[in-house]
C-alpha positions as CSV (number, residue, x, y, z in Angstrom):
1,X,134.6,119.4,44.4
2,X,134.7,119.9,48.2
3,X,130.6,120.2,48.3
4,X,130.5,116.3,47.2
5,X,134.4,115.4,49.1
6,X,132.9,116.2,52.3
7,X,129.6,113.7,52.2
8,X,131.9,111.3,50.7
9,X,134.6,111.0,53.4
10,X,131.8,111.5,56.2
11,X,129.9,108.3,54.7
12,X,132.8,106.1,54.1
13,X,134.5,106.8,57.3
14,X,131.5,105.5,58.6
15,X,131.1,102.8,56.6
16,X,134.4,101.5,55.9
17,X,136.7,101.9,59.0
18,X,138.1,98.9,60.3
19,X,136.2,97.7,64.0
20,X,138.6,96.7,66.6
21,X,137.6,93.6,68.4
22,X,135.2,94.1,71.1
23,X,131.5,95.4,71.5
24,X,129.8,94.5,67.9
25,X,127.3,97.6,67.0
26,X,123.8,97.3,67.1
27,X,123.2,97.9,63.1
28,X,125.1,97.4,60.3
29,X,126.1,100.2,57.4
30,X,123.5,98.8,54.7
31,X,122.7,100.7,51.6
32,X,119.4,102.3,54.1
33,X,122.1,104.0,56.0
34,X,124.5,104.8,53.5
35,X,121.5,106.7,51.1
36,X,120.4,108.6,54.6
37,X,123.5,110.1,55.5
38,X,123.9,111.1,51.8
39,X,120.3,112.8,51.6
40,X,120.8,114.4,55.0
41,X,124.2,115.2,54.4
42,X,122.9,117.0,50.8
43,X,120.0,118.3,52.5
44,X,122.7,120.4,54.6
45,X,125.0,121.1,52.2
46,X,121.9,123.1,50.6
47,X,121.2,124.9,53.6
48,X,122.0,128.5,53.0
49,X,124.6,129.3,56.0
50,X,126.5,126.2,54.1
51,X,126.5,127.7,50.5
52,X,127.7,131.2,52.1
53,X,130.0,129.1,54.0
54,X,131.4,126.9,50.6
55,X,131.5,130.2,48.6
56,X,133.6,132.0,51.3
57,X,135.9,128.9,51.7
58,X,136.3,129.0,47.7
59,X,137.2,132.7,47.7
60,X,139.6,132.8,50.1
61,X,141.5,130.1,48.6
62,X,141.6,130.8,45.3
63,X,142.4,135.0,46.4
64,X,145.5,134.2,47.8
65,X,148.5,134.9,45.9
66,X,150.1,131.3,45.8
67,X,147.2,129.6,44.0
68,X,146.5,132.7,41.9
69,X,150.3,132.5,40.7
70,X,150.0,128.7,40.0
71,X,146.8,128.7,38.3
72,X,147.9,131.3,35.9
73,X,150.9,129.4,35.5
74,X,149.2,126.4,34.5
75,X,146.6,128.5,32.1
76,X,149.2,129.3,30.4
77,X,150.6,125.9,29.8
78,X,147.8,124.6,29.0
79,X,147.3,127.4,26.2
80,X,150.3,126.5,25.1
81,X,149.5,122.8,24.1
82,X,148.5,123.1,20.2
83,X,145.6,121.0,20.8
84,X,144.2,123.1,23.5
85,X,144.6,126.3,22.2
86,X,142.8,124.8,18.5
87,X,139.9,123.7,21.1
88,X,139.6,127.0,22.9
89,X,139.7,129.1,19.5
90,X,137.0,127.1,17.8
91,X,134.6,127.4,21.1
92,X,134.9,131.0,21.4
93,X,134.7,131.3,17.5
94,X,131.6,129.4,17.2
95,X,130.1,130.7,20.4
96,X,130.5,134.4,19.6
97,X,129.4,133.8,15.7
98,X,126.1,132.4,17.5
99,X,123.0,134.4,16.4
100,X,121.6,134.4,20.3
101,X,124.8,135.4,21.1
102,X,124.8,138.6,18.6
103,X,121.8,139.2,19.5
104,X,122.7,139.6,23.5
105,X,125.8,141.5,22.4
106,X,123.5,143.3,20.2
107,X,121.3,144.1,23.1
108,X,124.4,145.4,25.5
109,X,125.6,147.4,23.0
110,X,122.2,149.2,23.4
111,X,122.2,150.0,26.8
112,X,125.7,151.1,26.9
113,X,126.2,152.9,23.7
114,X,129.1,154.9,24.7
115,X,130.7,151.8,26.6
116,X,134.4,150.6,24.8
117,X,135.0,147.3,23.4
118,X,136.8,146.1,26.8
119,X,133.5,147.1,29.0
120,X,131.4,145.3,26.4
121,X,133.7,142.5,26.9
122,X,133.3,142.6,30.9
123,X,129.7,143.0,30.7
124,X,129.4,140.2,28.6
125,X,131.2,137.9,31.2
126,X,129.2,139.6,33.8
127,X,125.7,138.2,32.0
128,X,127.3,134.7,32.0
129,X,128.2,135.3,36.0
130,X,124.2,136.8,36.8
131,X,123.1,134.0,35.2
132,X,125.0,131.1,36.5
133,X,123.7,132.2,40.3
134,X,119.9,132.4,39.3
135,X,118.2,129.8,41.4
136,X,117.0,127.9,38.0
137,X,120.1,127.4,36.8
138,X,121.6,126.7,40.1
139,X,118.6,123.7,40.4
140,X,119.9,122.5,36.9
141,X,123.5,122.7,37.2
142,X,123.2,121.1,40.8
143,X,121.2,118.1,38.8
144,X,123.6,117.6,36.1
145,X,126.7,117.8,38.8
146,X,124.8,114.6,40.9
147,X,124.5,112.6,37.2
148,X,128.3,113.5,36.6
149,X,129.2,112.5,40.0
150,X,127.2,109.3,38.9
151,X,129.5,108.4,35.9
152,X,132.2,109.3,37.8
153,X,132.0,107.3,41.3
154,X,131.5,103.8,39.1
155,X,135.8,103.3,39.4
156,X,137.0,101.0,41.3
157,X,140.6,103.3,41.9
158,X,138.1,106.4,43.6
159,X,136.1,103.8,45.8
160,X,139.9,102.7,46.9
161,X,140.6,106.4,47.6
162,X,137.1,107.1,49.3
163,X,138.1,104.5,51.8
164,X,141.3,105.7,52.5
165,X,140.7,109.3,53.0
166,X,138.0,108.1,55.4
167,X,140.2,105.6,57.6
168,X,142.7,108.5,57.6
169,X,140.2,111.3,58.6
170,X,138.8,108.7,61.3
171,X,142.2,107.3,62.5
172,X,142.8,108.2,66.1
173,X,138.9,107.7,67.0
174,X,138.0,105.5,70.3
175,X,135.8,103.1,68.6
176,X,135.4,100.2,70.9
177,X,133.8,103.6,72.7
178,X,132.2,105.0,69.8
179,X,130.3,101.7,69.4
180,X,129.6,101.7,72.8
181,X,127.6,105.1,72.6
182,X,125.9,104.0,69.6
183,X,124.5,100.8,70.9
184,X,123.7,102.7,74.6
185,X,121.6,105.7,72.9
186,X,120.0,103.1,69.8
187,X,118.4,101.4,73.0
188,X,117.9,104.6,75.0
189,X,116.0,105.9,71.6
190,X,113.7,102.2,71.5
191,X,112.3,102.1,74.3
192,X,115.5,100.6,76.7
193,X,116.0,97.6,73.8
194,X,118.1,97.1,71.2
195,X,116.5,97.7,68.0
196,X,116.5,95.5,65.2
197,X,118.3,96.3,62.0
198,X,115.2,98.8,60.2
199,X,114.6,100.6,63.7
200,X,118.2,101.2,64.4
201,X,118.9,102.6,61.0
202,X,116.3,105.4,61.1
203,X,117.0,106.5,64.4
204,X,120.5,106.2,63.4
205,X,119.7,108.6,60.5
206,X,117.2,110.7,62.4
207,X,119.2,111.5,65.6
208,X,123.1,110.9,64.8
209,X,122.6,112.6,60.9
210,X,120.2,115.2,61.7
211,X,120.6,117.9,58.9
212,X,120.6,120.4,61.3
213,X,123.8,118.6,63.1
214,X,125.4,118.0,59.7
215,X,124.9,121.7,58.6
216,X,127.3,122.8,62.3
217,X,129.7,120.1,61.7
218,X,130.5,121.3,57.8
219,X,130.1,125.0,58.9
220,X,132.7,124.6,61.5
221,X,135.2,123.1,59.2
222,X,134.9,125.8,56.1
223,X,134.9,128.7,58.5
224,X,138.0,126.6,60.4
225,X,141.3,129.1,60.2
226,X,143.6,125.9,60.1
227,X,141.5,124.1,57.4
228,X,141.4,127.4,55.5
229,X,145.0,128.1,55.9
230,X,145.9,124.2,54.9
231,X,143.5,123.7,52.0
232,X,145.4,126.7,50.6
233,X,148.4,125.7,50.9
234,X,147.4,122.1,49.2
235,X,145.8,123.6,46.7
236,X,148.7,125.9,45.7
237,X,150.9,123.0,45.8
238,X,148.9,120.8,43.7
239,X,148.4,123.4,41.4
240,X,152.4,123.5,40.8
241,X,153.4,119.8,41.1
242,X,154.6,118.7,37.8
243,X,153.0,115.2,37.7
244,X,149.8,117.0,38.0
245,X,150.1,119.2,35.3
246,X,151.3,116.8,33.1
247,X,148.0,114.9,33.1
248,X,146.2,118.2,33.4
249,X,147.4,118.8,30.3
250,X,147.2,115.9,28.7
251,X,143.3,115.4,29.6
252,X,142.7,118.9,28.4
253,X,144.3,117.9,24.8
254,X,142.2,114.7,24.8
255,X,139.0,117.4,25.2
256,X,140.2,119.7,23.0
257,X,140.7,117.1,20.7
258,X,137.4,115.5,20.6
259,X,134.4,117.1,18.0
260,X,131.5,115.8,20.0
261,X,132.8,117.3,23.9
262,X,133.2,121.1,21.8
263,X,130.0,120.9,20.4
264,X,128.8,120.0,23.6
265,X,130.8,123.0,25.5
266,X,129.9,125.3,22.6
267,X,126.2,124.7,23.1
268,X,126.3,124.7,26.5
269,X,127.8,128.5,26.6
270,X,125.5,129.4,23.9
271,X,122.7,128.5,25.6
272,X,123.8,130.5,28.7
273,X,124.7,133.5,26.9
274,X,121.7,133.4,24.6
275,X,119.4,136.7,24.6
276,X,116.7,134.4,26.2
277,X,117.5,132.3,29.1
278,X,115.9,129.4,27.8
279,X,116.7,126.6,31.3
280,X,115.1,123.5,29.6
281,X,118.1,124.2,27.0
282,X,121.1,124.7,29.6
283,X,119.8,121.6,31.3
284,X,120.3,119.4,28.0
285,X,123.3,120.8,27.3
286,X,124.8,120.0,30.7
287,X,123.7,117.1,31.3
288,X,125.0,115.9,27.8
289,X,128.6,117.4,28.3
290,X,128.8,116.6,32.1
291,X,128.0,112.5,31.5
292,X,129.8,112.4,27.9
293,X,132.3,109.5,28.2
294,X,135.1,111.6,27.1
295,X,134.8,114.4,29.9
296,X,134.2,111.3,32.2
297,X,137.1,109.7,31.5
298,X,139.6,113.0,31.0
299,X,138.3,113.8,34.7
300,X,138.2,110.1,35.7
301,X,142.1,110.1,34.4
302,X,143.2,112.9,36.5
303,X,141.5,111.9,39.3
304,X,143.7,108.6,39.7
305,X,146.8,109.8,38.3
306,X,146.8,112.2,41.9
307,X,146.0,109.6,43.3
308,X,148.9,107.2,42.2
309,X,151.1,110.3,42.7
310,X,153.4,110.2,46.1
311,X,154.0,113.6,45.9
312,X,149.9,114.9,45.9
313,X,149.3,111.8,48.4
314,X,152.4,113.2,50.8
315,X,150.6,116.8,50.9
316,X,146.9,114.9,51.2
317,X,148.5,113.2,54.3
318,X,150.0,116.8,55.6
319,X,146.7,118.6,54.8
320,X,144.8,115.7,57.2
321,X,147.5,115.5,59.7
322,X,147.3,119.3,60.0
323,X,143.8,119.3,60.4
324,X,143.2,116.4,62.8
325,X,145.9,118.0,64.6
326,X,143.2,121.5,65.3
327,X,142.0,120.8,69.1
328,X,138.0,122.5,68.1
329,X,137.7,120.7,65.1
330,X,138.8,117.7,67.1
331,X,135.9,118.8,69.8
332,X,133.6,119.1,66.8
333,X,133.7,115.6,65.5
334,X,133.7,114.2,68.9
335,X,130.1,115.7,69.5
336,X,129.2,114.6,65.8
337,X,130.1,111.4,66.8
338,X,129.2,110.9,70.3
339,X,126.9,113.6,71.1
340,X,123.7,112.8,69.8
């Protein structure tokens, strides 16, 4: 979730913190800005120093042994809801009774004829793993995430959020002087005159949002020891709060519980464990579970009810206060901001 977060709170806090009075900005955040800071920003996050970067960031958090411990925990609550555990049966049942399926088992079982019914089992999950980090299923799952991302930005309750994380991450910023710079280097950049609203934009985009800048700004902040050491601890807190797991588990049950999303999920994994990687498939089957309204609105569901919680919003505020507090990351976003 961080690789779409991060654009997310970049943009808004761009777009939606509050101006104090004073020096009014040469151009205004239109929709031309908004959709360049997202394409750079993407551009970036695709680079390959950021995907290292994001999968390094992902390991550590989930290795350490707080959030290990608490996602167990709440695996095996989840298992435990009747509804869940029906779901999760029928999946593997129908996925393993597959005839591409066999015939990949079939296939293992070949090349590792004196392997036990454990290894078989690990190299089975290990095909799944190979599979998922080819650079054609990568394109499609990648495509399929920005359609879900789609369904999901439409409430009004995350736009709310959007706009708060932003002002929060923002907060303490010198704008009067940020708008200052901006207007000073806009006409610096035209020829020693303010541009109008089209000129300012794209050397707005072009300078400021330079994917090159964006790719040091993100890679500072996942390789960042305090931001590692606090998402950890948020994420291990999350994990246990009660609130959370209660709609956790509740969305999972409304999933579990719903023919359509298992036939989705069971064609999906079919379709990636099949004998014959077959990508036009897995892209059909993603994007037909990913945008289904059910899975939409279970996520959708979970999504707000953090939100609503003062428990997960006292830790978001500890996890930002923690992090602002960082004097290079601190240095960082000043040169984002002023140092183009």
């Amino acid at each position: 979730m961080l690789r779409w977060l991060l654009p997310v709170v970049m943009v808004f806090g761009v777009a939606c913190s509050k101006r104090d009075a004073g020096e009014a900005p040469t151009i205004a955040v239109d929709e031309t800005v908004r959709r360049g800071i997202e394409e750079r920003t993407q551009a970036a996050l695709e680079s390959k120093r950021l995907s290292t970067a994001f999968d390094s960031f992902f390991e550590n958090v989930a290795a350490d042994p707080r959030v290990l411990g608490a996602g167990a925990s709440l695996a095996e609550e989840l298992m435990s809801d009747a509804a869940v555990g029906k779901g999760v049966e029928t999946i593997m049942t129908q996925v393993g009774d597959a005839p591409p399926v066999q015939a990949a088992l079939a296939d293992l079982v070949k090349q590792h004829p004196d392997a036990t019914p454990e290894q078989i089992g690990e190299l089975f999950g290990q095909l799944f793993a190979t599979r998922w980090e080819t650079p054609e299923v990568n394109t499609v799952w990648m495509g399929s995430w920005d359609k879900f991302l789609g369904k999901l930005g439409s409430s009004s309750t995350l736009t709310v959020v959007y706009q708060e994380v932003s002002s929060r991450v923002f907060k303490g910023f010198d704008e009067p002087r940020m708008t200052k710079y901006l207007n000073t280097r806009l006409a610096a950049l035209n020829g020693g005159k303010a541009p109008d609203q089209a000129t300012g934009a794209r050397l707005y985009i072009e300078h400021a949002w330079a994917t090159p800048r964006v790719e040091e700004l993100f890679g500072k902040l996942l390789e960042n020891p305090t931001v590692r050491a606090a998402s950890t601890a948020f994420a291990s807190e999350l994990l246990a709060d009660p609130e959370i797991r209660a709609a956790l588990k509740k969305q999972a049950a409304a999933l579990s519980s719903d023919p359509a999303v298992i036939a989705l999920v069971v064609r999906a994994m079919q379709s990636m464990y099949a004998k014959d990687l077959d990508v036009a498939e897995i892209k059909i089957s993603l994007d037909s579970l990913l945008t289904h309204p059910t899975v939409i609105g279970a996520v959708r569901n979970v999504l707000e009810s953090m939100i609503k919680t003062d428990a997960v919003r006292s830790k978001a505020q500890k996890w930002l206060d923690t992090v602002r507090a960082d004097k290079s990351l601190g240095a960082a976003f000043e040169t984002f901001m002023t140092g183009w």
